[in-house]
C-alpha positions in Angstrom: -107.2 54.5 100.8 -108.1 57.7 99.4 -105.8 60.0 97.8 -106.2 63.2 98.7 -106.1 66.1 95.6 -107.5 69.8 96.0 -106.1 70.6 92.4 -107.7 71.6 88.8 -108.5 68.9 86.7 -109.9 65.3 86.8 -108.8 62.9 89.1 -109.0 58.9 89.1 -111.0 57.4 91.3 -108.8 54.7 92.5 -111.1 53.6 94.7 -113.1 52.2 92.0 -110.4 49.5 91.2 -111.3 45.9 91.3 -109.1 43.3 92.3 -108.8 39.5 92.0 -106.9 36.6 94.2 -102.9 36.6 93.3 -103.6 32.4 93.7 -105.7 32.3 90.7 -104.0 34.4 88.8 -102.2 32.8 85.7 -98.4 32.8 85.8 -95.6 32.3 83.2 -92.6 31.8 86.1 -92.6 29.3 88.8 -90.3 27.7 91.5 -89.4 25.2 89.2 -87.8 27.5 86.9 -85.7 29.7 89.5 -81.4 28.8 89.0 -80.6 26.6 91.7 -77.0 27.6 93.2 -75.7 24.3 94.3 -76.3 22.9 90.8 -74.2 25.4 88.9 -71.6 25.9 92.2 -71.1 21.8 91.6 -71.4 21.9 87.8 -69.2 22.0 84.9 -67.9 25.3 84.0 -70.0 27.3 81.3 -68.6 29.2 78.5 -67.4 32.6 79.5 -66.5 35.2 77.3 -63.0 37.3 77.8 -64.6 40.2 79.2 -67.1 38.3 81.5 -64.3 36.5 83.0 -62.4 40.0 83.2 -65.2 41.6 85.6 -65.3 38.2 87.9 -61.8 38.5 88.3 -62.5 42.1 89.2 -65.1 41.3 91.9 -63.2 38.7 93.2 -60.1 41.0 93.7 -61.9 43.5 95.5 -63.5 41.1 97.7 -60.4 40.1 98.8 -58.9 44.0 99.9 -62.7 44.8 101.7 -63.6 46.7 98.7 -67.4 47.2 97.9 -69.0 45.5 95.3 -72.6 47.3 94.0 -75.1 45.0 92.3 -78.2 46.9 91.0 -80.7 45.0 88.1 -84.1 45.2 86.5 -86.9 43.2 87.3 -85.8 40.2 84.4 -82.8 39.0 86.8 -85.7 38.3 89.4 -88.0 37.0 86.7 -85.7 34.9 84.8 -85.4 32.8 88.1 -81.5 34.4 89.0 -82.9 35.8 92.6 -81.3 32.6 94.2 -78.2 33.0 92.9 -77.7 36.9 94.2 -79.0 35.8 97.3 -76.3 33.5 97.2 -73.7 35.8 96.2 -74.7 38.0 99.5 -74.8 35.4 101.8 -70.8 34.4 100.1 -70.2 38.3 101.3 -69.5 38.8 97.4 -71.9 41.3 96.9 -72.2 43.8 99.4 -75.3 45.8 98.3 -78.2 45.0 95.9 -80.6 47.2 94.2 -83.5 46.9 91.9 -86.5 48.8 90.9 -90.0 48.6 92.1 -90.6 45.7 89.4 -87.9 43.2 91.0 -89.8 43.9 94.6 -92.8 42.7 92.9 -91.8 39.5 91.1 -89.6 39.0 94.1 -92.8 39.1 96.7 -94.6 37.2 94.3 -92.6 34.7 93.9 -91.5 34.1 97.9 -95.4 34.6 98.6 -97.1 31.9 96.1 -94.6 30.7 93.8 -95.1 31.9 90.8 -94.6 35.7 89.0 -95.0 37.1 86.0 -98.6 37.6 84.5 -99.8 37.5 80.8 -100.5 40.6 79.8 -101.8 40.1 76.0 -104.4 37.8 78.0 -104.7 40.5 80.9 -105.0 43.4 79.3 -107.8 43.5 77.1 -110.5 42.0 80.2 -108.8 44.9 82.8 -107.0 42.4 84.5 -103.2 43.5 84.1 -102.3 43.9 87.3 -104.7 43.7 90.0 -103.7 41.2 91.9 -105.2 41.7 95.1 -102.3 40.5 97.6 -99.5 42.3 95.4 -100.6 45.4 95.7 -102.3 45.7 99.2 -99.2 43.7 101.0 -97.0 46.1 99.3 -98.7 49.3 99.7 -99.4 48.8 103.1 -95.7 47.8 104.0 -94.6 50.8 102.5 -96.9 53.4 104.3 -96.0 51.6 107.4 -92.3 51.9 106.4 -92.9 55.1 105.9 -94.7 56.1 109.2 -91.0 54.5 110.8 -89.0 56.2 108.0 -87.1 53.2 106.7 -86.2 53.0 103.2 -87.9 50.4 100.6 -85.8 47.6 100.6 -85.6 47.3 104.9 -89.2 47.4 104.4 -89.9 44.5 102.1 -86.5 42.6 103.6 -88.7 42.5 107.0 -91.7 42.1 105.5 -90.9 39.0 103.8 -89.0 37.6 106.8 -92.4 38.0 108.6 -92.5 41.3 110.5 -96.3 42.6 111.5 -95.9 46.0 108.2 -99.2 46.1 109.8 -99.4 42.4 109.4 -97.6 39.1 110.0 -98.1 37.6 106.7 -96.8 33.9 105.5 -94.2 33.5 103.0 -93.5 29.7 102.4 -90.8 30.6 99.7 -89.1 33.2 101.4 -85.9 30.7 101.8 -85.6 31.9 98.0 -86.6 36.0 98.5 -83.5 38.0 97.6 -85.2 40.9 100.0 -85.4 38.7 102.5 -81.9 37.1 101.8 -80.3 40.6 102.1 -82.3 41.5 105.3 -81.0 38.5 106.9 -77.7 39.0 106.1 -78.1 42.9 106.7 -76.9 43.5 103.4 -78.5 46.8 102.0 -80.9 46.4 99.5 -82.3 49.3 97.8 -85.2 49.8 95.9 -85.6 52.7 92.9 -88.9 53.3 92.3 -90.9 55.6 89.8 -94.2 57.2 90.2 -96.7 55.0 87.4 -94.8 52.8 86.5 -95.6 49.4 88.2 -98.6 47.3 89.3 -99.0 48.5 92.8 -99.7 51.9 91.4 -103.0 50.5 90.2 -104.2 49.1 93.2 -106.8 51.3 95.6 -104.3 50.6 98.7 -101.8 53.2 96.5 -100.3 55.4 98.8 -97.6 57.5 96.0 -96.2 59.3 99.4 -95.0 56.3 101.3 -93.4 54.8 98.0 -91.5 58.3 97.2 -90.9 58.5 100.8 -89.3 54.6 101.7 -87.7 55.1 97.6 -85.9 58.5 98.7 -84.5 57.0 101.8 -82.9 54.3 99.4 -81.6 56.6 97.1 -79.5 58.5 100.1 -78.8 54.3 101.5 -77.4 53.8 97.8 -75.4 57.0 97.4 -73.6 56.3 101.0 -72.7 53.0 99.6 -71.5 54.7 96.7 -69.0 57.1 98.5 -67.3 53.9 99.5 -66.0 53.5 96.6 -63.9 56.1 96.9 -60.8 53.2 98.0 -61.9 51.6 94.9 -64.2 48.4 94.3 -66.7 46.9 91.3 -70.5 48.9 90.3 -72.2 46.0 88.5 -75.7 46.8 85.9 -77.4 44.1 85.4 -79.9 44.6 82.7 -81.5 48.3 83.9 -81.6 50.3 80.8 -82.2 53.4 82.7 -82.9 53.4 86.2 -79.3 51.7 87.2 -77.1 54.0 85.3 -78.8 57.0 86.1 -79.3 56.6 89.8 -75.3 55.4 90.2 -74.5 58.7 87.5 -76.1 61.0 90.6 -75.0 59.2 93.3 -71.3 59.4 91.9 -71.6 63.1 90.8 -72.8 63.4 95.1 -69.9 61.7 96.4 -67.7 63.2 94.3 -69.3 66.6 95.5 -68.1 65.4 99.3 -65.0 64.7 98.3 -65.0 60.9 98.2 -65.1 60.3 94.5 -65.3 56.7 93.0 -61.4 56.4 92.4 -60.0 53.5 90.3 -63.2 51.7 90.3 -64.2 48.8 87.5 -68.0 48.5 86.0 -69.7 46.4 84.1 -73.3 46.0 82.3 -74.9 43.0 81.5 -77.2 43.4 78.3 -78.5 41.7 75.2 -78.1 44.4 72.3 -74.5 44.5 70.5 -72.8 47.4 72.3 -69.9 49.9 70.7 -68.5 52.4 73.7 -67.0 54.7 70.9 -70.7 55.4 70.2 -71.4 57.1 73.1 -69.9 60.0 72.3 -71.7 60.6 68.7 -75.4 62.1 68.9 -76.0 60.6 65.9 -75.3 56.8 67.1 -78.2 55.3 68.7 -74.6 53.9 71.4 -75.2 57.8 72.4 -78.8 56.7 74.4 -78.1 53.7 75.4 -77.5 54.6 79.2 -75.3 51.8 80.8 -72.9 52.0 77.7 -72.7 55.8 78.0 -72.9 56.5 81.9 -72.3 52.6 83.4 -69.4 51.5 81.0 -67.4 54.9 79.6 -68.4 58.3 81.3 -68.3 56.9 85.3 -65.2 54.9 84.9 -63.2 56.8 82.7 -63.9 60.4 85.3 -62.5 58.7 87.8 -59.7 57.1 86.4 -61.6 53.4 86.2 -62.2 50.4 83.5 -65.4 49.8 82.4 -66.3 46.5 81.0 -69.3 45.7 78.4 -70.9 42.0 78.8 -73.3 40.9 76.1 -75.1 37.9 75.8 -78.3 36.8 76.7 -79.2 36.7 80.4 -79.9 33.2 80.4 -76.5 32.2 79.8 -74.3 35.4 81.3 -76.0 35.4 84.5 -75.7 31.4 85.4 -71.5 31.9 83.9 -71.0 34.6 85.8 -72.4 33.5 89.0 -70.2 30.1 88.5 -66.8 32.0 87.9 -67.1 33.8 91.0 -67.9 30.6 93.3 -65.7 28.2 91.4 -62.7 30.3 91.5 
């Protein structure tokens, strides 16, 4: 599909691109290595730290008085194989919306379309392979620009797709039992997806259509910010390893309920990440605590302007995710 541009300067020629088969492509993640949920429900407890136990607790609690619970993440939760277990904490009515960015939709599709995500791009890049997969981006693209022509939002889009709507297509997914899209459509949990303009794989492919993705993207943000405004009876905001995209999208959405009058009273968060992380920081330009994000926004500025608790988890993925994931169904 051509993109249309009446402007100044050069323009790409996207139509150019050539793609290859996702099947051949080699992968780094596979079936094999996704977390399996009855295995850690059934398992012996993992180590938890004080303040990883301390947000469970808070999940559980508002679970139990209807409260919301908000899950968004980056692209590694899906990666790292922990898809499965959010799907799982959906279906458990634990987790009453999920959102991501553009990258999770993609290792997510991949990974419910062939079984296997996550390309090697020191290999990739240097041939002008890095991501032209041809089913990831023209399954994708199209979806979207048909989600767009309905005006859906992103996540309805690929949640239907994967189930096996005609977005123009029927299409196959023999792993779509472990799709989190999918698991959230069929559960008709809202899942939103935050996408940027350039900054994923799909952008690359000649079946690009920027509008539709803006388009589907902006409906999420307005899905995500009504979700958001329930919090104004309290409930949990989980960040699950976004550096940027999570915090900043909950900061607006907050700042827009607030606006309405239905401000995020009494609520707890929580981010998930690796680095060593110092909330008195965030208020010190000269700390690098100051950029970091989730700390400032996610953990201290959100919680403490609406009379919250915000909760710092750090630890590697690998071992935070399955632990937190087993304190909530074990309890």
């Amino acid at each position: 599909m051509a993109i249309e541009y009446r402007g100044s300067f050069p323009h790409f020629d996207i139509e150019r691109i050539r793609t290859y088969p996702l099947s051949g492509r080699p992968s780094k993640v596979h079936l094999k290595d996704l977390a399996a949920p009855v295995l850690l429900a059934q398992g012996p407890a993992l180590p938890r730290s004080e303040s990883l136990s301390a947000v469970a607790t808070a999940v559980l609690n508002a679970r139990a008085e209807g409260k919301p619970v908000i899950l968004f993440t980056g692209a590694h939760l899906v990666k790292n194989g922990f898809g499965p277990l959010v799907r799982d904490l959906v279906r458990r009515k634990l987790v009453t919306m999920v959102s991501m960015n553009a990258a999770g939709m993609i290792h997510d599709l991949e990974l419910a379309l062939v079984g296997a995500t996550s390309e090697d791009v020191p290999a990739a890049l240097p041939v002008g392979d890095f991501g032209f997969s041809e089913e990831t981006g023209r399954l994708i693209n199209e979806a979207l620009s048909e989600g767009h022509r309905r005006k859906w939002g992103a996540g309805e889009v690929m949640g239907r797709l994967v189930d096996g709507e005609p977005l123009p297509n029927a299409i196959e997914f023999p792993h779509k039992s472990i799709s989190l899209m999918q698991g959230c459509w069929a559960h008709r949990c809202p899942l939103t997806i935050h996408a940027m303009i350039g900054t994923d794989v799909i952008d690359q492919h000649p079946a690009f259509d920027p509008e539709a993705k803006g388009g589907c993207s902006g409906r999420d943000f307005l899905i995500f910010t009504a979700q958001v405004a329930e919090l104004d009876r309290g409930g949990v905001f989980l960040n699950i390893g976004s550096a940027v995209a999570g915090p900043e999208v909950f900061l607006k959405a907050c700042s827009m309920a607030a606006n309405i009058g239905r401000a995020p009273n009494g609520i707890e968060t929580a981010s998930f990440d690796f680095r060593p992380g110092v909330p008195a920081d965030t208020s010190d330009e000269r700390r690098a605590g100051y950029y970091y994000r989730d700390l400032k926004s996610v953990v201290v500025r959100i919680p403490e302007s609406f009379g919250g608790h915000g909760h710092y988890v750090q630890g590697d993925h690998l071992q935070t995710v399955p632990s937190f994931y087993q304190a909530l169904v074990q309890a």
